[in-house]
VOFIKOL-980124 format. One line per field, with one value per residue (C-alpha): residue number from 1; residue in three letters; x, z, y. Coordinates in steps of 0.02 Angstrom, whole numbers, plus 32768, in hexadecimal, padded with zeros to 4 digits. Layout:
N
num	[NUM  ...] $
residu	[Ala  ...] $
east	[X  ...] $
up	[Z  ...] $
north	[Y  ...] $
***
This chain:
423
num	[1  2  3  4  5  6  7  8  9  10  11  12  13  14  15  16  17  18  19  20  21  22  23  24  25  26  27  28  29  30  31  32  33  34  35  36  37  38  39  40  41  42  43  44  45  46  47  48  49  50  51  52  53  54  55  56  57  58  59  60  61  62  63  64  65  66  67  68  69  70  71  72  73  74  75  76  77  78  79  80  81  82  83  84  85  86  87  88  89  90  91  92  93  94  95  96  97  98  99  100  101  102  103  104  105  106  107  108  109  110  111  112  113  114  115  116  117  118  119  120  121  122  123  124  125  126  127  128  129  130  131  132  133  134  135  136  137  138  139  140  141  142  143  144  145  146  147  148  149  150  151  152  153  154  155  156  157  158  159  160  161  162  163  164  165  166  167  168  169  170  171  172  173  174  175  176  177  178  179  180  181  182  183  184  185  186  187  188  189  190  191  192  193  194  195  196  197  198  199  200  201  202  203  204  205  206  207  208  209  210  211  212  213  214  215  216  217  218  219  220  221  222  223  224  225  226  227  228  229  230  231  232  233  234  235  236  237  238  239  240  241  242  243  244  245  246  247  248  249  250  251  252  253  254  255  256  257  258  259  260  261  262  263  264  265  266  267  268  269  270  271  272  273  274  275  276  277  278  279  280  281  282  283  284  285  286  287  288  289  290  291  292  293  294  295  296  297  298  299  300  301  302  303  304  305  306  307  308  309  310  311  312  313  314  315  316  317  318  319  320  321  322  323  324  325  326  327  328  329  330  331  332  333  334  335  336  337  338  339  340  341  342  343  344  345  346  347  348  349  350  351  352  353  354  355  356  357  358  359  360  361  362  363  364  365  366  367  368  369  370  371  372  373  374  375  376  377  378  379  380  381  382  383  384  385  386  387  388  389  390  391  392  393  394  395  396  397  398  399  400  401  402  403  404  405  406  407  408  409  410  411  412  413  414  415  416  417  418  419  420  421  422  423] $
residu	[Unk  Unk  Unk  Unk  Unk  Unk  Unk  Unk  Unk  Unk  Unk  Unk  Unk  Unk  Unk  Unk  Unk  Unk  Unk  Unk  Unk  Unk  Unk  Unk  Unk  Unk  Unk  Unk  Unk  Unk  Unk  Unk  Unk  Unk  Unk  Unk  Unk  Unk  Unk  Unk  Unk  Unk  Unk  Unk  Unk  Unk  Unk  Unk  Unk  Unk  Unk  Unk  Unk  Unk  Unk  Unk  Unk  Unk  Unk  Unk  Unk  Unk  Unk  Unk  Unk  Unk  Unk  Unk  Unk  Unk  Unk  Unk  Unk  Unk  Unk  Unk  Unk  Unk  Unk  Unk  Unk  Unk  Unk  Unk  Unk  Unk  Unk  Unk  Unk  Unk  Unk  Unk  Unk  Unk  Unk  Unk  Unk  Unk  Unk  Unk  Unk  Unk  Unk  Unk  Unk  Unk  Unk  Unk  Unk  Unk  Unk  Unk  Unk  Unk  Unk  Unk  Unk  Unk  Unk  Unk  Unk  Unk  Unk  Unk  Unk  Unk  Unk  Unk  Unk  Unk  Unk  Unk  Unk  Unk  Unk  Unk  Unk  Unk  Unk  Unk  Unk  Unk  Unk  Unk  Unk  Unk  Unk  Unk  Unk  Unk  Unk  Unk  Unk  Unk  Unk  Unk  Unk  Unk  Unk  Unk  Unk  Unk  Unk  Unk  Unk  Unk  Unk  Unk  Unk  Unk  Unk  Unk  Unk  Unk  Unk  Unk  Unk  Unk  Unk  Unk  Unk  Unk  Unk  Unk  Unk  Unk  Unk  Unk  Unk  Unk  Unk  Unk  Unk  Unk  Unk  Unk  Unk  Unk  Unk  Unk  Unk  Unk  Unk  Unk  Unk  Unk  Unk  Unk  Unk  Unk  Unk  Unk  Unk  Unk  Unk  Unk  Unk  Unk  Unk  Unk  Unk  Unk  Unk  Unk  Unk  Unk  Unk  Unk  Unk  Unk  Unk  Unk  Unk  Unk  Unk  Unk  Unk  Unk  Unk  Unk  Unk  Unk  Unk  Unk  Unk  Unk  Unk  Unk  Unk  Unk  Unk  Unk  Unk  Unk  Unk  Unk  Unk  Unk  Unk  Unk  Unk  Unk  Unk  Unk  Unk  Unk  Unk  Unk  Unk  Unk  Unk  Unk  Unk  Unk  Unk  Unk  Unk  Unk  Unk  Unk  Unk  Unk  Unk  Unk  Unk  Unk  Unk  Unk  Unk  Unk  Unk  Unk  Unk  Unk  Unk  Unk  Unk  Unk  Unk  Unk  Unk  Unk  Unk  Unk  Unk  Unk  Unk  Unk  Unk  Unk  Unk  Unk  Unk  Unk  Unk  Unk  Unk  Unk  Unk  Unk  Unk  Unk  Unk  Unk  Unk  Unk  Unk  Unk  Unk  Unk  Unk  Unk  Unk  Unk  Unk  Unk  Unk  Unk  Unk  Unk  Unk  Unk  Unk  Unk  Unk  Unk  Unk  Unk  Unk  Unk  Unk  Unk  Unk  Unk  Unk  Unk  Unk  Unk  Unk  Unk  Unk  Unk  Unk  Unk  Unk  Unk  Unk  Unk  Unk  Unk  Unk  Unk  Unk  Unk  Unk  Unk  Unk  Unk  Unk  Unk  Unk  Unk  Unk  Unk  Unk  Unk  Unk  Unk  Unk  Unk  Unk  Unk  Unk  Unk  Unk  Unk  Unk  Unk  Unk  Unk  Unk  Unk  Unk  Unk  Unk  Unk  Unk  Unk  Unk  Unk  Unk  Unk  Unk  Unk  Unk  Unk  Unk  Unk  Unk  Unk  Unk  Unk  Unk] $
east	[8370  82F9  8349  83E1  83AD  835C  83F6  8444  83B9  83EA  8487  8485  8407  846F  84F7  8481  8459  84FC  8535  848F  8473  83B6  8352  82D8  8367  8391  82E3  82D8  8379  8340  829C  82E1  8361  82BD  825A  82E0  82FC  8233  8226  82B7  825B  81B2  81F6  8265  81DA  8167  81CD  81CC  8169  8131  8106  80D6  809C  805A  7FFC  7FE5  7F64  7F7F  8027  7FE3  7F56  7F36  7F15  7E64  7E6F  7EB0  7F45  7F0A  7F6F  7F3C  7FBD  7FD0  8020  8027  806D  80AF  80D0  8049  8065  800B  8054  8000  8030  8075  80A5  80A8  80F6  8100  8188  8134  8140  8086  8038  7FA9  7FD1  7FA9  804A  8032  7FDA  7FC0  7F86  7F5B  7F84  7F4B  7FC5  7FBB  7F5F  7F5E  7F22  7EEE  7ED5  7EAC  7EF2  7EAD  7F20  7ECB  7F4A  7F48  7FE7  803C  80DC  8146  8142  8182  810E  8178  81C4  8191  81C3  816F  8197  8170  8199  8151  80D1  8150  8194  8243  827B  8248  8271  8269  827C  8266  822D  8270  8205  81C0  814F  8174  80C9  80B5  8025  7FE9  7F99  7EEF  7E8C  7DF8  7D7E  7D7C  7CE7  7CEB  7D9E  7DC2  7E75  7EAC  7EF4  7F87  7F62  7F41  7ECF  7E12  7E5C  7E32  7D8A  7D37  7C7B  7C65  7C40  7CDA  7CE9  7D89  7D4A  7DD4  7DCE  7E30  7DB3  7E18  7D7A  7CAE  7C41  7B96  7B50  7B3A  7ADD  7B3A  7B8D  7B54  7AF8  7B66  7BEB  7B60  7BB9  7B17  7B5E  7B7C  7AEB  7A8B  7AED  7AD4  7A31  7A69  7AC1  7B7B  7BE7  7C83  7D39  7DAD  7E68  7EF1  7F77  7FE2  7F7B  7FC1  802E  7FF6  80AE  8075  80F1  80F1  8144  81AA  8221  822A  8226  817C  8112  80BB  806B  7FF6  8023  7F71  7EE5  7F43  7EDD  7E90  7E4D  7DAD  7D9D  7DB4  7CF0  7CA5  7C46  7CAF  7D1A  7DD4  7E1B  7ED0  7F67  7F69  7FFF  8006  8085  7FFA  7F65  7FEA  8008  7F5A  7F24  7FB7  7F72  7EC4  7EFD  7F51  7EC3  7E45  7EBC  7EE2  7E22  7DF6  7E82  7F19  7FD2  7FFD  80A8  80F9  818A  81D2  8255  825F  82D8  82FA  82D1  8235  8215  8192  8167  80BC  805D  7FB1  7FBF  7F61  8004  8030  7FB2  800B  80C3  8085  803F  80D7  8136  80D4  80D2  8172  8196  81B8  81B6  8291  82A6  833D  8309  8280  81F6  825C  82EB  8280  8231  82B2  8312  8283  8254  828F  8209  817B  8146  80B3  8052  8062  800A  8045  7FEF  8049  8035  8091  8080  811F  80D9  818A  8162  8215  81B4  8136  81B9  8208  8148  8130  81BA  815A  80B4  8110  8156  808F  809B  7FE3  7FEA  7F7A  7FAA  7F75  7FAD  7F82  7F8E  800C  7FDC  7F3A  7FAF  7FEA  807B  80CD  805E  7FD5  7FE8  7F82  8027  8040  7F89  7F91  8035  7FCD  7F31  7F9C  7FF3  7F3A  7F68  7ED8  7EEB  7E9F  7EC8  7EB0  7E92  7EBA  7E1D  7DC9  7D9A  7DEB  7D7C  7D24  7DCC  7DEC  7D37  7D62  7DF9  7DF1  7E1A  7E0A  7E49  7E14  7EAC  7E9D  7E8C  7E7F  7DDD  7D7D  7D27] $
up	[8415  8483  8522  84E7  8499  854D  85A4  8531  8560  85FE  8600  859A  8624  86B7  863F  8632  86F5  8728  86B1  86C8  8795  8746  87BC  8732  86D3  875E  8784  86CF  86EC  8766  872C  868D  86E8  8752  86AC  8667  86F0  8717  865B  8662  86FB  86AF  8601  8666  86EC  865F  8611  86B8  86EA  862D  8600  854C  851C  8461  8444  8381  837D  82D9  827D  81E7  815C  80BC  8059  8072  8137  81D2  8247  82E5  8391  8436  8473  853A  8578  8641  86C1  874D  87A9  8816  87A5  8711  8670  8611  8556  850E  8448  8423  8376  831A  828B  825E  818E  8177  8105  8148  8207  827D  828C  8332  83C6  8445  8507  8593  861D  86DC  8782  878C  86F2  8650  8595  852D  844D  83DC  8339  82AA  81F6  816A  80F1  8056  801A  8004  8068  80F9  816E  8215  8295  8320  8375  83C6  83FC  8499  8498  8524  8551  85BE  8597  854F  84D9  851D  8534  84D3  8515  84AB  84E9  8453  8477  8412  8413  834F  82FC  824E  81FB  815D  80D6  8065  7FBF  7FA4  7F7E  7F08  7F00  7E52  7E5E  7D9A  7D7D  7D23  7D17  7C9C  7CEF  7CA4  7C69  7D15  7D20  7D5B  7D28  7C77  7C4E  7C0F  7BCD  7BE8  7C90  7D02  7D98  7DF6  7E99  7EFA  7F86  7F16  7EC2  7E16  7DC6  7D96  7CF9  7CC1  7CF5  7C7C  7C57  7CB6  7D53  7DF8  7E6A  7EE2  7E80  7E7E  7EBD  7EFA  7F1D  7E73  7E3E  7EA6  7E61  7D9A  7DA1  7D5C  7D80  7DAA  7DDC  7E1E  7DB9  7E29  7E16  7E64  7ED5  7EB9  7E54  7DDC  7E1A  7DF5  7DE1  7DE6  7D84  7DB5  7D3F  7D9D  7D1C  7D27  7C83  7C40  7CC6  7CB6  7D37  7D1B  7DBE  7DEC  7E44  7EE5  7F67  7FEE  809A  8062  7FE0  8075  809A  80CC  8012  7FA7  7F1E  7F2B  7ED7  7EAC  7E7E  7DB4  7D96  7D49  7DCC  7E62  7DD2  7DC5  7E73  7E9A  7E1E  7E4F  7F19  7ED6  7E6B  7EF2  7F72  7EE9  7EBA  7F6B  7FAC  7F30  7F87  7EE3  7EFC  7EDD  7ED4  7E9F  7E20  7E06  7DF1  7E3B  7EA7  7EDC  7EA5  7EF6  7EE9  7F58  7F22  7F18  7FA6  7FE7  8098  80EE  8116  8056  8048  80B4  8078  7FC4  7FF9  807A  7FED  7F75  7FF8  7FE7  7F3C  7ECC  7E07  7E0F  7DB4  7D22  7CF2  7C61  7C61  7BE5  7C4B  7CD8  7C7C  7C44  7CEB  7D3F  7CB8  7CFC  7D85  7D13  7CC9  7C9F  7D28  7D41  7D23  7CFD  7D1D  7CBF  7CFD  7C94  7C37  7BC8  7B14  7AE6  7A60  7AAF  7B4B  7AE7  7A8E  7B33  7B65  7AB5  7B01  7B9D  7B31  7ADF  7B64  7BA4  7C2F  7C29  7C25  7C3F  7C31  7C89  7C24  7C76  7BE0  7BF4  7B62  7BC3  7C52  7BC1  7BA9  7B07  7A71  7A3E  7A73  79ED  79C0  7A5C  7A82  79B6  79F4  7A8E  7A14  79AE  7A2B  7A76  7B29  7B82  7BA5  7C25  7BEB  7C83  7C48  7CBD  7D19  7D06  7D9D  7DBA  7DD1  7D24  7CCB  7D0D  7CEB  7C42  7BDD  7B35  7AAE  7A24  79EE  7966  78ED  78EF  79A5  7A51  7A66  7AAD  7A25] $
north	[86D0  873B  8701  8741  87F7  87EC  87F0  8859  88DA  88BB  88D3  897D  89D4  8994  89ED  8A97  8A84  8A92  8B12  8B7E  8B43  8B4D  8AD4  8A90  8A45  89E1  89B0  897F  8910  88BB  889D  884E  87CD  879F  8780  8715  86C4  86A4  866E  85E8  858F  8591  854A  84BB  849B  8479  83FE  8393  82FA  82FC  822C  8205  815B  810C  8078  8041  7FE2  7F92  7F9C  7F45  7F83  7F9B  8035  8066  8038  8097  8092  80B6  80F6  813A  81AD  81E0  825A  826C  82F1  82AF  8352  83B9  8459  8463  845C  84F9  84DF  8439  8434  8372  836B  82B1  829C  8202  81E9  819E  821B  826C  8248  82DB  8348  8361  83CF  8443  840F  8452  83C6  83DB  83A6  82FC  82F3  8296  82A3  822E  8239  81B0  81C6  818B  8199  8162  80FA  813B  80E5  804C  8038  8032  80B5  80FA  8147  81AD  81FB  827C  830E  836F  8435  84B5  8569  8605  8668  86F6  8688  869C  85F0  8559  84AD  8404  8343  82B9  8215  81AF  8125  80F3  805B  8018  8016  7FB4  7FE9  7F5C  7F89  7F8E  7EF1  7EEB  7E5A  7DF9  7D8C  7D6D  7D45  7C94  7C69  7BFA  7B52  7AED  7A52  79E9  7966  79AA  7A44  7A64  7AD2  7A37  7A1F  7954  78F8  78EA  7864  78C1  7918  795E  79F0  7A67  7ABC  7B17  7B73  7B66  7B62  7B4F  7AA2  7A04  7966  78F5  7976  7936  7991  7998  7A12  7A97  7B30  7B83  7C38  7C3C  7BEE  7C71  7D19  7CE8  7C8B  7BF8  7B4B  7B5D  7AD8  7AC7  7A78  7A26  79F4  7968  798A  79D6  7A61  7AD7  7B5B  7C0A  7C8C  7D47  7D9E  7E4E  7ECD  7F5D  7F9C  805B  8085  803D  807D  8126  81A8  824A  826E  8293  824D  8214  81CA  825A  8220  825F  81C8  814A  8120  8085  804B  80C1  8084  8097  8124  80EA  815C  8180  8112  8050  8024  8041  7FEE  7F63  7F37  7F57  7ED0  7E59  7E63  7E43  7DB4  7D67  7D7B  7D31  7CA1  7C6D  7C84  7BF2  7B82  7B95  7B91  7C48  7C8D  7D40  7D7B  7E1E  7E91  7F37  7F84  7EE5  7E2C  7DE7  7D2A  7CE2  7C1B  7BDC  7BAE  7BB5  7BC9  7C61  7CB0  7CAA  7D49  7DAF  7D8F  7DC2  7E6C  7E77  7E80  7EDB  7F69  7F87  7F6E  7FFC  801F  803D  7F93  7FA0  7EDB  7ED8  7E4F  7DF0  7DEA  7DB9  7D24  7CD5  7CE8  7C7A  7C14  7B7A  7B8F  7B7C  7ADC  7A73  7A87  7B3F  7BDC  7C85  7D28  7DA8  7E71  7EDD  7F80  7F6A  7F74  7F27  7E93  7E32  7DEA  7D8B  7D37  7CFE  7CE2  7C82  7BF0  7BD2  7BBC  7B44  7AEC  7AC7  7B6D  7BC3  7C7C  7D1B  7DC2  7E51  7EEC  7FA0  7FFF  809C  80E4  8108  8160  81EC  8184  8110  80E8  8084  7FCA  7F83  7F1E  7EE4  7EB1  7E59  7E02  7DB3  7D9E  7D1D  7CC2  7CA8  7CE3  7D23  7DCE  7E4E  7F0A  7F94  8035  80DF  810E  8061  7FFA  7F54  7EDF  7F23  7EFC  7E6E  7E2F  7DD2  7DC9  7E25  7DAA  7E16  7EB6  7F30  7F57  8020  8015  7FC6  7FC0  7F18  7EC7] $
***
């Protein structure tokens, strides 16, 4: 736009020079068309012999880590390049927009970029787009490199040293309180040590961190599979819409601060489970329902980790599919030797009923309810939480604001009647 009212200036005092025969019109003239023309080859001169290069370091964390990338950009020309805009379109929230550089003949630049991931997801870092000009501001000139890295963000994962799951009814697998003879490498769980437990179960961490004798519980092959059933319908999860993660809260020894919603405090506590569970050697696996249908089988191989928070990266609460739905779509997965981890906040009474038939079938169930009453959102779930009470299903309730590993300390067996409180 300036180059052109330029050259209409230009054109209207060559205009007034030859109508007047002034001689400062026609200096004027032709001291425009040399600007313009001077301008043009310092924008497109600028541009030239311009080399960028990125190098992600790491295309794979986990919110509460860093993605970092060293970015180089080098002139291959003898003429310096005087201003350089660098401007990245990259998605990553809280990645560096971009730059101004100063970049000598023959020179090069160097930045390491550090984005602090703040979110679970799938991301795309690039491209880039270099921009130059004159020093009038006359003529801007742009070249995009198009080069871009798919970054994926697992959730967060927070240690649960105090978590007991309930096992289904395996042999060695039972919480029992009398001398047992099977000794297997599959350890399922500890307790307090007994008259009778050899020595050489002593599971001394343990035993170290409470003061007391701990042993360990073992089970046969093949143990007890463990399903994570992860709720993601849309409608029974609830956000404040406050409290998102900030870089700031990213500090070595500083507690998470997740977004206020129970779909992040759900898949938060599904990752966790699933690191806990497959740390002490179980067959873990992973149901649910959200914008798409995720079914990942039990296993307990190292990878297994990574394909559960591969997937709960991606997965969003856009599910039209309630729990119920959900459990009786897989129930012919579950049997006798498997156990269910249930994370839901649905306060819906119909899923216990479908959860009732899998109790009776022999399938052991917990239930991990983040409460979205305590997210400003549904009513009190003191029906609910009664319904669980009954069927005896041990139950782990996660309330807005209250750490994870806290919650999932215990399970909360009782409930008052005029409220939820722990009893």
């Amino acid at each position: 736009m300036k180059a052109l009212l330029l050259l209409l200036l230009a054109v209207v005092t060559f205009v007034m020079a030859l109508g007047t025969q002034i001689t400062i019109f026609f200096h004027l003239t032709y001291l425009l068309l040399v600007l313009l023309v001077l301008a043009y080859a310092w924008a497109w001169s600028n541009l030239q012999g311009l080399e960028i290069e990125r190098h992600v370091d790491n295309t794979r964390a986990q919110v509460g880590e860093f993605i970092r990338e060293r970015l180089i950009i080098t002139n291959r020309w003898a003429l310096p390049k005087l201003w350089v805009e660098v401007r990245d379109h990259s998605d990553l929230p809280y990645h560096e927009p971009g730059f101004v550089a100063y970049i000598p003949g023959y020179g090069r630049r160097r930045w390491a970029i550090r984005t602090p991931c703040t979110m679970r997801g799938k991301f795309i870092i690039g491209p880039v787009t270099i921009q130059t000009g004159d020093p009038f501001g006359i003529f801007r000139f742009s070249r995009v490199d198009l080069e871009t890295y798919d970054v994926l963000v697992y959730p967060a994962t927070i240690d649960l040293p105090s978590f007991r799951l309930p096992v289904a009814e395996l042999q060695g697998g039972q919480d029992i309180r009398f001398r047992t003879f099977h000794v297997t490498p599959n350890v399922s769980t500890v307790r307090e040590y007994v008259p009778g437990d050899s020595f050489n179960r002593i599971h001394w961490p343990s035993t170290a961190r409470t003061n007391r004798l701990i042993v360990k519980e073992f089970e046969l092959d093949p143990s007890a599979d463990v399903w994570l059933v992860l709720d993601m319908e849309e409608r029974v999860h609830q956000s404040i819409g406050l409290g998102a993660m900030q870089p700031s809260d990213i500090r070595p020894g500083r507690e998470l601060r997740l977004p206020e919603s129970t779909e992040e405090y759900a898949v938060t506590a599904t990752a966790s489970l699933a690191r806990h569970l497959l740390s002490q050697g179980r067959n873990v696996g992973l149901l649910a329902w959200g914008q798409h249908r995720e079914i990942i089988p039990p296993e307990r191989e190292s990878r297994q980790l990574l394909k559960i928070l591969e997937a709960l990266a991606i997965l969003r609460a856009a599910g039209s599919h309630s729990l119920e739905e959900l459990l009786a779509a897989d129930s012919f997965r579950f049997s006798r030797n498997t156990s269910l981890l249930i994370v839901t906040p649905s306060m819906s009474r119909r899923w216990t009923d479908s959860l009732q038939h899998l109790l009776y079938r022999g399938v052991r169930a917990s239930v991990v309810f983040v409460d979205p009453h305590s997210f400003g959102g549904g009513h009190e779930p003191a029906p609910l939480l009664s319904r669980l009470n009954e069927l005896r299903v041990p139950l782990y309730h996660i309330r807005q604001g209250e750490p994870l590993d806290r919650a999932l300390r215990e399970p909360a067996s009782m409930y008052r009647t005029a409220g939820i409180s722990r009893r």
